[in-house]
C-alpha positions, -999 to +999 in steps of 0.1 A: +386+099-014+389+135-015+363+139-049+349+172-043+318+194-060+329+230-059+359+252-057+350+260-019+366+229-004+401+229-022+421+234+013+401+201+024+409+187-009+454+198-008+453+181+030+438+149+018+459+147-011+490+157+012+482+132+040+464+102+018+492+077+009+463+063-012+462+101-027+492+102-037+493+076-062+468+094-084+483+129-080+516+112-094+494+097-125+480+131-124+508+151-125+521+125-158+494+133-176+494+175-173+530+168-182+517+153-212+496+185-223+512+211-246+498+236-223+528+229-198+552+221-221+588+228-208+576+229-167+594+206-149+581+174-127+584+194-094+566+222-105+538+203-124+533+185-085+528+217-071+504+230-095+484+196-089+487+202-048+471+236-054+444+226-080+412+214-068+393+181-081+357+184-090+334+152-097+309+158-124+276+139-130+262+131-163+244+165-172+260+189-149+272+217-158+307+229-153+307+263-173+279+286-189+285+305-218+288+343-211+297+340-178+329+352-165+355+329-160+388+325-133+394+291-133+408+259-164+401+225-158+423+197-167+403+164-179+407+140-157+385+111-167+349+108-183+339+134-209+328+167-216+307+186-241+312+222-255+284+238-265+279+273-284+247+289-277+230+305-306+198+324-311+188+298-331+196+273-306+223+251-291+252+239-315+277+209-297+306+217-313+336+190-294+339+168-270+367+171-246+386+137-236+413+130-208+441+150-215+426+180-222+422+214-208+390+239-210+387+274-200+421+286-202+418+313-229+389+329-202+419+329-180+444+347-202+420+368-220+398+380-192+370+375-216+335+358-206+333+320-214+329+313-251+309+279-246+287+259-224+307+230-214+287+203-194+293+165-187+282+138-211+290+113-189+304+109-154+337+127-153+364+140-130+382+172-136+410+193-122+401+228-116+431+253-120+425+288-109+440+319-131+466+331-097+476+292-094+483+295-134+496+333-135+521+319-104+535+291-124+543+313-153+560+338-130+582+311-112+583+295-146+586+315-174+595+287-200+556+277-192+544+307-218+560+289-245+543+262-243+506+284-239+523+304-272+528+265-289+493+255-276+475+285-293+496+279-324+486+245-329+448+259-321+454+282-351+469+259-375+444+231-367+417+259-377+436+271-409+424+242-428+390+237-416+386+272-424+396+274-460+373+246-467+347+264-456+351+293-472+359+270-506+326+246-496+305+285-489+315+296-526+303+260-540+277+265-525+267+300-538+274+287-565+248+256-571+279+232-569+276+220-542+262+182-535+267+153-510+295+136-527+319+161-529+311+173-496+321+139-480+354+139-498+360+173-491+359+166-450+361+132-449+396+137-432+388+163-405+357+146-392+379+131-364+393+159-353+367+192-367+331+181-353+320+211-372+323+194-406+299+169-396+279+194-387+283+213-425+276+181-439+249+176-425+235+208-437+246+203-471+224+171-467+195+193-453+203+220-480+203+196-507+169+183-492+152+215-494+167+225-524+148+196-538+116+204-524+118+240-539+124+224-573+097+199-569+076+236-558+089+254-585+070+226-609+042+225-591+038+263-594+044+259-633+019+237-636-008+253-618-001+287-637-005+262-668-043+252-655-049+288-658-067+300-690-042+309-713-061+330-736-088+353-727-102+363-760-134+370-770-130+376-810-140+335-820-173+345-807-178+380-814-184+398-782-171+435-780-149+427-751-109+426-743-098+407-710-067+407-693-056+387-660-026+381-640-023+359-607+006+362-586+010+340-555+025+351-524+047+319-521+055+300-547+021+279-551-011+300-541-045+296-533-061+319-558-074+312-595-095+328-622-110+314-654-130+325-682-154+295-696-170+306-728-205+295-738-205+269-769-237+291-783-208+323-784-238+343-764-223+343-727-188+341-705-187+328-675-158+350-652-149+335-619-120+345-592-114+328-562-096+328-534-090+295-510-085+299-471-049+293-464-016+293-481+012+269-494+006+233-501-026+227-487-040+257-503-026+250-539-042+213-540-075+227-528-074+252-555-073+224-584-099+202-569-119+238-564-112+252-600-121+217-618-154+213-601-166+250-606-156+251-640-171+218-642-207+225-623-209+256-648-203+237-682-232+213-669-257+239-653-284+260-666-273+289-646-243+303-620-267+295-595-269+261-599-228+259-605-227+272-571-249+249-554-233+216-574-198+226-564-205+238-527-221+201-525-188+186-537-166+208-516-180+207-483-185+167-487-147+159-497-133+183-475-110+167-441-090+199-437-125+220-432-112+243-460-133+271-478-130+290-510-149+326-513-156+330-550-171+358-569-189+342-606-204+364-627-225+359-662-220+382-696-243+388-718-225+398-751-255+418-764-269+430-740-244+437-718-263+421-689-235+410-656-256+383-637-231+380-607-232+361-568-203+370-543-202+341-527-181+358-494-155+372-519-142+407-519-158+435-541-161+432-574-164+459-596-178+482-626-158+511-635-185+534-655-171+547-686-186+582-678-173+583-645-177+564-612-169+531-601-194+510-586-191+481-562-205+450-559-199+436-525-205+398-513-242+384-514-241+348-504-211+324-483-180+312-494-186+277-507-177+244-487-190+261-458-226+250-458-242+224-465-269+234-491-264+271-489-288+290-510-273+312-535-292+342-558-277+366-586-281+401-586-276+419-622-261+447-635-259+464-669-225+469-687-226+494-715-195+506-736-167+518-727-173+506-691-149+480-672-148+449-651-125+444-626-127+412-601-101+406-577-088+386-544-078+409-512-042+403-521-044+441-536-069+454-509-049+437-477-018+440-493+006+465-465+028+492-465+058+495-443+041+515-417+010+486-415-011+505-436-038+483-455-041+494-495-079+491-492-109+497-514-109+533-513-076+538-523-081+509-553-116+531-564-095+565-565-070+543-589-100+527-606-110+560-620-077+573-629-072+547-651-109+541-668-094+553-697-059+534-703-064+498-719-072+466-702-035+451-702-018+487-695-043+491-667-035+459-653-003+466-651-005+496-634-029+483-608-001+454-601+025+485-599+004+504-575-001+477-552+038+462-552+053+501-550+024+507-518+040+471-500+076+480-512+103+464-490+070+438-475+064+408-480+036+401-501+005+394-475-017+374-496-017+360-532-030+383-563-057+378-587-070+402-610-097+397-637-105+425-660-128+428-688-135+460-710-162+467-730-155+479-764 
C-alpha cells in the first residue's frame, strides 16, 4: 500500500496510485466521496481524479497530531476514514469543540485566507486522510472556475449552521444575566443542536456547573448570615450602668471570615469582658473554626474566675480537638466599670489600643501565644487604667495589612496618626471613619484579610 506519514513522499505516493491496479480501486471510492463534499460541488469526475492523483495520503495514529493551532497552514485534508478532533486552545485550557467524520474536509479556510490555523486538530482514533495542498486547490479553481461556487455554498452553509447556535447563545447569555437561567430550560433550548453544535453540550454543561456554584454561594451566603447572627447584637452598657458606649463592625474578606468579637457582661453589672480574634486562614475552614473558637472562649470566661484562666481552659480545648493544626490569636481584655481598670493578655494578636483623651494613643502589643498552639501555655495580664474621655480600640490586621494599589501596607503608624484625629468624634462616627480610611487606602484591591473592630468609649 502506498499509506504515507508526511507530505515529503507524495511523488512516491502519485506513482503507486498510478501503477497499483490494487490503488486504483480506492482512488475511484476516493474520488466518489470528494465528489460528495459541498466543497467541490460542480467539478466534474475527471477533474476530481486528478485532484486525488496529486493529493497525498497520510496515515494517522491515535493521538498524532495533524495540525497545531497558530501555526501557518498550506495544505486541507480530506477525511478519509477514522476520526479527528478539533481543538481550540485557550488560556484557560484546551476546549474540543467537533469531531470530524469521513467526508469531511479541515484546513481549508487556512488555505483561502492565508491565516494561521484556528484549531488543533489531532487523531482520536486511527485515521487516514487526504492532504490537498493550497497550489493543487488554487489550480483546480483556475481550470475550474464553477469549483468557487461550491467553496462560496460551503461557507454559506458554515454561516447559516452558526446563525442559530448563535442567537441562542446570546438569548441563553441574557437568561443567564438575568438569574433565569436553570437546567431544564437549557436542555430544551439545545436539545436539537447537540448533534450537530458540540458547543451546546459544552454550555450546558456550564449551566450545570453554574447552577452548582450558584448553589454553593447561596448555601455561603446563609452561612455568612448566620455567623454575623452569633455576633453580639447589642453592645450596651446602660442595663448595668457603666459610663461606656461600644461600637463594632466585622467585615470578612470572603463571604465567611475567620474573625469575631464579643462583649460578655458580668451578671454582678461590675465588669465586661472584650475579646477580638482572628483565626489562621480563610473561607470555610476558617469560618467553622471561628464558632467552635468563639463558643469555648466565651464559654471558659462565663465559668472562670479570671481571663487568665478563660485562656488556659480554651487553649486546652483548641489545641486537643484541632486535625487541621489551626490557631486563633486573640486579644481579651477585663473592664472595670468604676475604676476604669483594663486587665488585658495579647495572646499573639495585633495591637490593641488606648487613645488618651488628652492626647496620645498608646499601644498594647502581644504578651503571650495565640491559643491552640501549645499545650499548656502560660498566660499573665498586664493592666492599664482608663479614665474619661479616653477610648478603646481592638482590632484584627485586616486594617493594619490591608494594601494600597502600589503594595503599600496601611500599618500602625498610619492607624495612630488617624487614632488621634478622631479622639474626639463619637464611637460609631469614629468607626466608621476608620472602616472609610482603610477601604479608600486599598481602593480598587481586594480586601487582604477580614475586619474587626471593637471600640469602647469612656464617658
Amino acid at each position: 500500500m502506498f499509506f504515507t506519514h508526511g507530505a515529503n513522499t507524495r511523488s512516491n505516493s502519485r506513482v503507486s496510485l498510478i501503477e497499483s491496479e490494487e490503488n486504483s480501486g480506492l482512488t475511484s471510492a476516493w474520488t466518489d466521496m470528494l465528489a460528495g463534499n459541498t466543497l467541490l460541488a460542480g467539478l466534474g469526475r475527471s477533474a476530481i481524479d486528478m485532484l486525488v492523483r496529486d493529493a497525498t495520503p497520510r496515515a494517522l495514529t491515535e493521538g498524532e497530531v495533524l495540525m497545531r493551532q497558530g501555526e501557518p497552514g498550506s495544505i486541507a485534508y480530506f477525511v478519509l476514514s477514522g476520526e479527528l478532533r478539533v481543538i481550540v486552545e485557550t488560556p484557560l485550557g484546551d476546549v474540543a469543540m467537533s469531531s470530524l467524520t469521513p467526508g469531511q474536509f479541515v484546513g481549508e479556510i487556512a488555505i483561502f485566507s492565508r491565516m494561521p490555523r484556528t484549531a488543533t486538530v489531532n487523531a482520536a482514533q486511527p485515521s487516514l486522510v487526504l492532504g490537498i495542498s493550497d497550489e493543487v486547490l488554487h489550480t483546480v479553481i483556475r481550470r475550474h472556475p464553477e469549483a468557487a461556487i461550491g467553496l462560496l455554498a460551503m461557507l454559506g452553509r458554515r454561516i447559516a449552521a452558526l446563525n442559530q447556535p448563535l442567537a441562542l447563545l446570546t438569548l441563553a447569555a441574557d437568561a443567564m444575566a438575568q438569574g433565569d437561567a436553570d437546567l431544564e430550560s437549557m436542555t430544551k433550548l439545545f436539545g436539537p443542536l447537540e448533534a450537530e453544535a458540540p458547543f451546546a453540550r459544552s454550555f450546558r454543561r456550564l449551566v450545570v456547573e453554574m447552577e452548582r456554584k450558584q448553589s454553593q454561594r447561596q448555601e455561603l451566603i446563609v452561612a455568612a448570615r448566620l455567623q454575623q447572627s452569633i455576633l453580639p447584637q447589642r453592645l450596651d452598657f446602660a442595663d448595668h450602668g457603666g459610663a461606656f458606649v461600644a461600637e463594632a463592625l466585622m467585615r470578612p474578606s470572603r463571604e465567611i471570615g475567620g474573625d469575631f468579637y464579643d462583649m460578655i457582661l458580668a451578671p454582678d453589672g461590675r465588669r465586661a469582658v472584650l475579646v477580638v480574634a482572628d483565626v489562621s486562614g480563610k473561607g470555610v475552614p476558617a469560618a467553622f473554626f471561628m464558632a467552635i473558637s468563639r463558643t469555648l472562649i466565651r464559654s471558659a470566661v462565663l465559668s472562670s474566675g479570671s481571663i487568665e484562666q478563660a485562656l488556659e481552659r480554651a487553649n486546652a480545648l483548641l489545641y486537643a480537638e484541632n486535625p487541621e493544626c489551626l490557631f486563633v490569636t486573640v486579644f481579651m481584655a477585663e473592664l472595670e466599670f468604676e475604676t476604669g481598670a483594663l486587665r488585658y493578655v495579647n495572646a499573639g494578636h495585633c495591637d490593641g489600643y488606648v487613645v488618651r483623651g488628652e492626647g496620645g494613643v498608646l499601644a498594647l502589643p502581644a504578651n503571650a501565644p495565640a491559643l491552640a498552639m501549645l499545650p499548656a501555655p502560660r498566660f499573665t495580664a498586664e493592666t492599664v487604667k482608663v479614665g474619661r474621655g479616653d477610648r478603646i480600640l481592638l482590632i484584627s490586621d485586616g486594617i493594619t495589612e490591608a494594601f494600597s494599589p502600589g503594595g503599600e501596607a496601611f500599618g500602625e503608624e498610619r492607624l495612630e496618626t488617624l487614632l488621634t484625629e478622631l479622639k474626639r468624634v463619637p464611637a460609631k462616627a469614629a468607626l466608621a471613619r476608620i472602616d472609610k480610611a482603610v477601604t479608600s487606602f486599598s481602593a480598587g484591591c481586594d480586601q487582604s484579610d477580614d475586619i474587626t473592630c471593637l471600640l469602647v468609649d469612656h464617658l
